[in-house]
N, C-alpha and C positions, 0 to 999 in steps of 0.2 A: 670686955675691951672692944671699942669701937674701932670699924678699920677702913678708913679714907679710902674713896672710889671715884677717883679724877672721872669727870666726863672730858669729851675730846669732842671738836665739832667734825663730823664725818667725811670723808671726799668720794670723788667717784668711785675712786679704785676701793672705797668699802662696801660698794654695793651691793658684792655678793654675797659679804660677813650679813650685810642688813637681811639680806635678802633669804638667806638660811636660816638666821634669832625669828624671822616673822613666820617662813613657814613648819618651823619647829617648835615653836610656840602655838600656832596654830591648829595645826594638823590633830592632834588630839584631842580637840575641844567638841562640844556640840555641833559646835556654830560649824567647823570645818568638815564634820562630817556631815550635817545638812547642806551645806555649800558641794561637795562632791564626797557620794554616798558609796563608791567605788575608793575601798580602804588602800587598794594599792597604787590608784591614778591619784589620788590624793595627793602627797608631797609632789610630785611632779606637776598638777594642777596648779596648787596652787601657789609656789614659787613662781611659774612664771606669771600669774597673775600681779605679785607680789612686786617683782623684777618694775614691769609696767610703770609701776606708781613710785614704786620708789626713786628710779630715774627721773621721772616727770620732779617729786619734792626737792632732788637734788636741783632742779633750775627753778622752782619757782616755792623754794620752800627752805628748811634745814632738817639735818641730820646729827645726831647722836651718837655717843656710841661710851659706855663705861670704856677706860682707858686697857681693863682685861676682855674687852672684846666680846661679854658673855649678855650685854644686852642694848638695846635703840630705842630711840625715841624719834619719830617723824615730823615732820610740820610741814603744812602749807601757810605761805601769807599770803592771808583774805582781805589785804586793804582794798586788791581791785580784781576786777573775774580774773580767773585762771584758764586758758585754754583748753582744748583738751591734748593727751597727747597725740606725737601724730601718727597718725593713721590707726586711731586707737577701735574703732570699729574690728578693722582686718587683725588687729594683735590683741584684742579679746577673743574673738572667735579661733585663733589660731591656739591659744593660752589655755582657756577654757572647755572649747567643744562643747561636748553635748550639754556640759552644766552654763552657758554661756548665761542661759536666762534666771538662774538662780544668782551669778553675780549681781545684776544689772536690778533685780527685784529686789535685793541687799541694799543696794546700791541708792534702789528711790527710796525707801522707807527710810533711809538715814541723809540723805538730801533734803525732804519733802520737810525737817526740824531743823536745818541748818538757818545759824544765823542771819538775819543780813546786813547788820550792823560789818564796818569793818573789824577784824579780829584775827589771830592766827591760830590754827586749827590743828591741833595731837592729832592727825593721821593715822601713827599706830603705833604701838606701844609692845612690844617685844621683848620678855624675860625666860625663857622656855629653859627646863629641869628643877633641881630641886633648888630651894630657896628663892625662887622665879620673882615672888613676889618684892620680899629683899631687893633684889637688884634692879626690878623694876621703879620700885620708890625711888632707888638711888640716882639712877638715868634722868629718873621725872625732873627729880631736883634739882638737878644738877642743871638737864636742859630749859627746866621753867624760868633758873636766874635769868639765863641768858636772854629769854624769850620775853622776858618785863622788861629790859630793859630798853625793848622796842615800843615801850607805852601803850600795847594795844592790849583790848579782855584776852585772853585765849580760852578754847572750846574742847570739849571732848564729849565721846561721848563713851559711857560706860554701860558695860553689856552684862554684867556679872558685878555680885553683892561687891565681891574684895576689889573691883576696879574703883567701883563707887566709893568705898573706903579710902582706896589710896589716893582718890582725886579729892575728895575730904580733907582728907588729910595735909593735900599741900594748897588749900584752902581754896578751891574748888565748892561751888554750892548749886545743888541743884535747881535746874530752870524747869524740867519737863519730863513726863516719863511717858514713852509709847512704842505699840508693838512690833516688834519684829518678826521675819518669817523665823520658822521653826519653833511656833508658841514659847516665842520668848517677849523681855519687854528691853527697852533702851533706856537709859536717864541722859540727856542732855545734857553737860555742865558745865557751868563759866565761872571766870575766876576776871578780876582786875589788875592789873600791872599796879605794883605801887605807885608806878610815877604815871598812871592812869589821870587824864586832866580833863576825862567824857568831850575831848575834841578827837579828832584822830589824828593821827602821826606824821609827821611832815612828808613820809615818805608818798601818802595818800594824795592821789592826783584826780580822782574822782569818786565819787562815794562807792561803797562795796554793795554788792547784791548778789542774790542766789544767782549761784552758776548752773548751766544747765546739767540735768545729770547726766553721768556717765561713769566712769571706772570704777574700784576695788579699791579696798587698805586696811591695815592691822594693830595690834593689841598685849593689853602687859602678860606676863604668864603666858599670853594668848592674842593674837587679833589682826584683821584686816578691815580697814574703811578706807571707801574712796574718798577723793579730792572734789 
């Protein structure tokens, strides 16, 4: 018996639900303990990392959230550059410490394969306990209807086999696959809006292009990518 899981589009005052699904999804993963190798500054790390970006998606992106509160989906829209946030130098270094340079090295390796088409961009992807994966399918799709119907491809990118699958699976195809730190690799994946017309969206006021790097952000089961 299948059992209906309303998404909700998210507000500020979820930030810190988002902000918890991301780094408790995270926090146990590879990636998080490569990102900071310190098991108990860990959650405290990389929350406020998390915090950063997810703020920033709430003004120049959307937010997710299953209607039970147990997982998020992020997005930036890439029709035109994105700022950074502000003062985002002083609130990484203040966020991160000593691990600053292991974000920001994250951070270019998945930059350096970003689109530059315009496009809106899965940020991070957040289903953390059991059945993680379940609920993050569920969020995905919930949040993907909505996200086609802004006509533009959207991106992600997948760090692990079962992301790759679940982005597959909501018909997602891979463009590209390359390495990450922590001898891992990335697959890059785009998908087309049904109502995809390969013009971009009226919302699009000048064409899109790689922004320059900078922050952090997160993932299904599992994840942080920046914007």
């Amino acid at each position: 018996m299948s059992v209906s899981m309303p998404v909700v589009r998210a507000r500020w005052y979820d930030t810190g639900r988002i902000v918890d699904l991301v780094t408790d999804a995270l926090s146990p993963t590879a990636l998080g303990a490569w990102l900071v190798p310190d098991g108990r500054q860990r959650p405290v790390v990389l929350a406020a990392a998390a915090r950063i970006w997810v703020e920033h998606a709430l003004l120049f992106g959307d937010a997710f959230l299953l209607q039970d509160g147990t997982a998020a989906a992020v997005w930036f829209h890439r029709y035109r550059p994105i700022p950074p946030p502000p003062r985002y130098a002083d609130r990484l270094g203040q966020a991160c410490g000593a691990y600053q340079e292991r974000f920001l090295h994250f951070d270019r390796a998945l930059a350096a394969r970003r689109p530059v088409e315009p496009h809106n961009h899965l940020a991070m992807l957040a289903a953390p306990g059991p059945d993680g994966i379940r609920r993050a399918g569920a969020v995905l799709a919930g949040a993907q209807r909505w996200m086609d119907t802004l006509s533009l491809p959207t991106y992600a990118e997948a760090l692990t086999d079962a992301e790759r699958e679940l982005f597959r699976r909501q018909g997602y195809q891979d463009r590209d696959v390359f390495p990450v730190p922590g001898d891992a690799v990335a697959w890059s994946m785009w998908r087309l809006s049904p109502f995809w017309t390969g013009r971009s969206s009226g919302n699009v006021r000048w064409p899109g292009r790689r922004s320059p790097v900078r922050g952090r952000n997160g993932r299904p089961a599992a994840v942080l990518r920046p914007a």
